[in-house]
N, C-alpha and C positions, 0 to 999 in steps of 0.2 A: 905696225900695221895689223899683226897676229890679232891682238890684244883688243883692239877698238873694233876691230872688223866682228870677230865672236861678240861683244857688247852690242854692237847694230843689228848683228843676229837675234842675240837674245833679245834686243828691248822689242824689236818689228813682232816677233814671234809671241810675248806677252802680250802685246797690245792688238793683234789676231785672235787672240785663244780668249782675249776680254771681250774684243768684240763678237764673234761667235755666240755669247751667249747658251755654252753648254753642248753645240752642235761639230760634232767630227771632222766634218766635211771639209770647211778652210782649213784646220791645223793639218787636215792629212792632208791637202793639196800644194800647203806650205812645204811640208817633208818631202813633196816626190820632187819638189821644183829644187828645193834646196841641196846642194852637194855634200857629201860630207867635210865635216869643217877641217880636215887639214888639205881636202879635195881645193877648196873653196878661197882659203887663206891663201895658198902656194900660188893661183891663176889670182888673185888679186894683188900679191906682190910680185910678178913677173909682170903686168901690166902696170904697174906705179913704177916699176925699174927701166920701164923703156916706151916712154911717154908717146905716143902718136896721136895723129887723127883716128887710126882702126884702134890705137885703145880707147879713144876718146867715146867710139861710136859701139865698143863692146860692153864699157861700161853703164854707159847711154841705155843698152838692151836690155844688160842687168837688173836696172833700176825699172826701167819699163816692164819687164817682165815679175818683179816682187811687185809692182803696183797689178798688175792685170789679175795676180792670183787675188791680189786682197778685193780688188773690187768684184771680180767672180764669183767670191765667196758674199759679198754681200749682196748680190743680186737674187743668186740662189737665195737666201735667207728673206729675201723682200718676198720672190716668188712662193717660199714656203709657207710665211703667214699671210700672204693676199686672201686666202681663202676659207682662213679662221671666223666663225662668227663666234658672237658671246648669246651665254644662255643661262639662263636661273637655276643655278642648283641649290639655292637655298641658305640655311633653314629658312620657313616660313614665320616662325613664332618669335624672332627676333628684336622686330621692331625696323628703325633706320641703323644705319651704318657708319660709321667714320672714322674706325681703324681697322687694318686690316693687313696681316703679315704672312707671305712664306719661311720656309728653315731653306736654307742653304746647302746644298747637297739633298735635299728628302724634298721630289717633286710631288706628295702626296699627303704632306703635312700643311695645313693651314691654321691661323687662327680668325677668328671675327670679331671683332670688337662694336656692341650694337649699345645704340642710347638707352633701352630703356630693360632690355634683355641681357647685360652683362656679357660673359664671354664664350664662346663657341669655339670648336675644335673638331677637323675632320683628318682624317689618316688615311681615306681613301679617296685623296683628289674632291671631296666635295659630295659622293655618293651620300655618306652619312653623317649627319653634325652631334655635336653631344655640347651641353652646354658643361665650365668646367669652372663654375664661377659658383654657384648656388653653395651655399651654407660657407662660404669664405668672402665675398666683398659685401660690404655693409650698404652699397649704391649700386644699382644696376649700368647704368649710364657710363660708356667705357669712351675716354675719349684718344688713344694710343695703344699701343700694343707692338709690343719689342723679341724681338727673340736674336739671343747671340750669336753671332758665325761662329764663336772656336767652340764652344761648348752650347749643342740645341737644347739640354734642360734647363739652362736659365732662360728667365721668361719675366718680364717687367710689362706691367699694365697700369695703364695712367686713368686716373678715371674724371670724369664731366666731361660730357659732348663739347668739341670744341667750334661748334658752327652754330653760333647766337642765330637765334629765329624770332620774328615778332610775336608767333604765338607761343610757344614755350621752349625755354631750355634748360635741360636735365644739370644738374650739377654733382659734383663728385665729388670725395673723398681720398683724393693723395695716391700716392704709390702702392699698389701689391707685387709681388713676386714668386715665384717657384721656382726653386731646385731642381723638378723634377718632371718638367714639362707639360704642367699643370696639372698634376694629382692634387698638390695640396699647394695653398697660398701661405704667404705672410704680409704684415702693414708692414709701411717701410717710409712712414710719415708723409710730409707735402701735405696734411690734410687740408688748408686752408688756400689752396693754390684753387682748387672750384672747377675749375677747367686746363685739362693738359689736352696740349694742342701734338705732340711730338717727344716721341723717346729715342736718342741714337744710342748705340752700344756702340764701345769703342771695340774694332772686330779681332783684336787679339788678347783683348783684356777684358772678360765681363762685369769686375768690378768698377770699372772706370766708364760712367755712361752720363750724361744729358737730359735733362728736362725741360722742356719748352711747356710755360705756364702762361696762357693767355691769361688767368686769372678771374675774378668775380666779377659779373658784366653789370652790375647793375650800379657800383658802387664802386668808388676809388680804395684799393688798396696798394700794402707794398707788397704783397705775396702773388706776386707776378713775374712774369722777364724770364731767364735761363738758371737753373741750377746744375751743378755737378757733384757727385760723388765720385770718391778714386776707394771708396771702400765697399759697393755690393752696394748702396743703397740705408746701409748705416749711417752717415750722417750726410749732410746739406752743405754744400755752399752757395751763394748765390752770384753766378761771375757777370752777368749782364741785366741791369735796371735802367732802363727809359726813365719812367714815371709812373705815378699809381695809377695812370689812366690806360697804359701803353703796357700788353702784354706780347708776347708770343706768339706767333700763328702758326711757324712751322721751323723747322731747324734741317738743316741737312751736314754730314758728315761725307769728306774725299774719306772713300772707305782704303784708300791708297796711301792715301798721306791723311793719316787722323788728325794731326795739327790744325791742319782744315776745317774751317766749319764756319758754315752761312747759314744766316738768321734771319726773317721776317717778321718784324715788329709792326704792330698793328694798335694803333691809339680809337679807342672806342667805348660809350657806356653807353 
């Protein structure tokens, strides 16, 4: 009972502290409600040793009362962004938009990823942008933009707008990267993929990542579908092909269980 009961502790309590998104509030409401765990274990194995209706209706509380904290906590958190509006912090000289990432831990790091403007970087929440592309990508037009959980100076940018338009769409040039949190780039191939729709970083490992290649919209190829590298972007494999018609439009990664990963394939010229 020790054993599974600390495991129901721990799993309720990570998946509080997931949901939270960053905010104190639930996990400390969790800790006051919570006993100490040999408090805790000792009043749950005296009620499994001596079965009743009053243990039936104690444990009954139990559970209603772990549920009232988690819902608490999400009410509060509904009520704290009720009140949020959005608002332009820019850059102006970008152009359009279609990638765009936070770091993980660092609320004040961004990047932008813009069609026709290459790539942007602010470190003060958005106050100030600096572009960190110029004299390093050969195409402006960025269609992804990746930054790793375990380590923030890798930085992977997929370039061609991946949202085809009847009046024009930008096309790209393959994979860049940085070391170093976008001081300086390197190519890192895919050139002929024309449009990357999505980049995942696998979140404990930053050599092992994903490319979602919608591909060249006007013409059938086979440099389209899902690539992977397990080496930093040194070389290619290609693990998912539809057709030369049928590219990529978006990928997603359980940043939980990395094994996971869902794909949207999109057939279109």
């Amino acid at each position: 009972m020790s054993a599974s009961y600390k495991a129901i502790r721990q799993r309720f309590t990570e998946k509080a502290t997931e949901f939270r998104g960053g905010s104190s509030n639930l996990q400390s409401a969790i800790q006051i409600k919570f006993l100490p765990i040999e408090t805790e274990t000792s009043y749950i194995e005296n009620l499994t040793n001596t079965p009743s209706k009053n243990t039936m209706k104690k444990v009954a509380l139990l559970v209603l009362l772990v549920l009232h904290v988690f819902f608490l906590g999400a009410q509060n958190l509904d009520s704290l962004f009720k009140s949020v509006k959005y608002r332009n912090i820019g850059p102006f000289r970008g152009g359009r938009s279609n990638g765009g990432t936070g770091v993980v831990g660092d609320p004040f790091t961004y990047y932008m990823g813009t069609t026709g403007g290459g790539l942007w970087k602010t470190e003060d929440a958005g106050v100030t942008w600096s572009n960190i592309s110029d004299g390093f990508f050969k195409t402006g037009s960025v269609g992804a933009v990746a930054v790793s959980e375990s380590d923030p100076n890798i930085v992977y940018v997929g370039m061609g707008e991946h949202a085809p338009r009847g009046v024009m769409t930008s096309y790209g040039d393959g994979v860049y990267k940085s070391y170093n949190g976008g001081k300086t780039w390197k190519k890192m191939g895919l050139e002929k993929t024309q449009q990357i729709s999505r980049i995942v970083i696998h979140p404990k490992n930053p050599d092992i990542l994903f490319v979602a290649a919608q591909g060249a919209i006007n013409a059938p190829t086979q440099d389209r579908g899902i690539y992977k590298s397990t080496d930093g972007g040194v070389t290619w494999k290609k693990v998912l092909f539809v057709n030369d018609l049928t590219g990529c439009s978006e990928l997603s990664m359980d940043m939980h269980n990395p094994q996971v990963i869902y794909a949207a394939m999109w057939y279109h010229q």
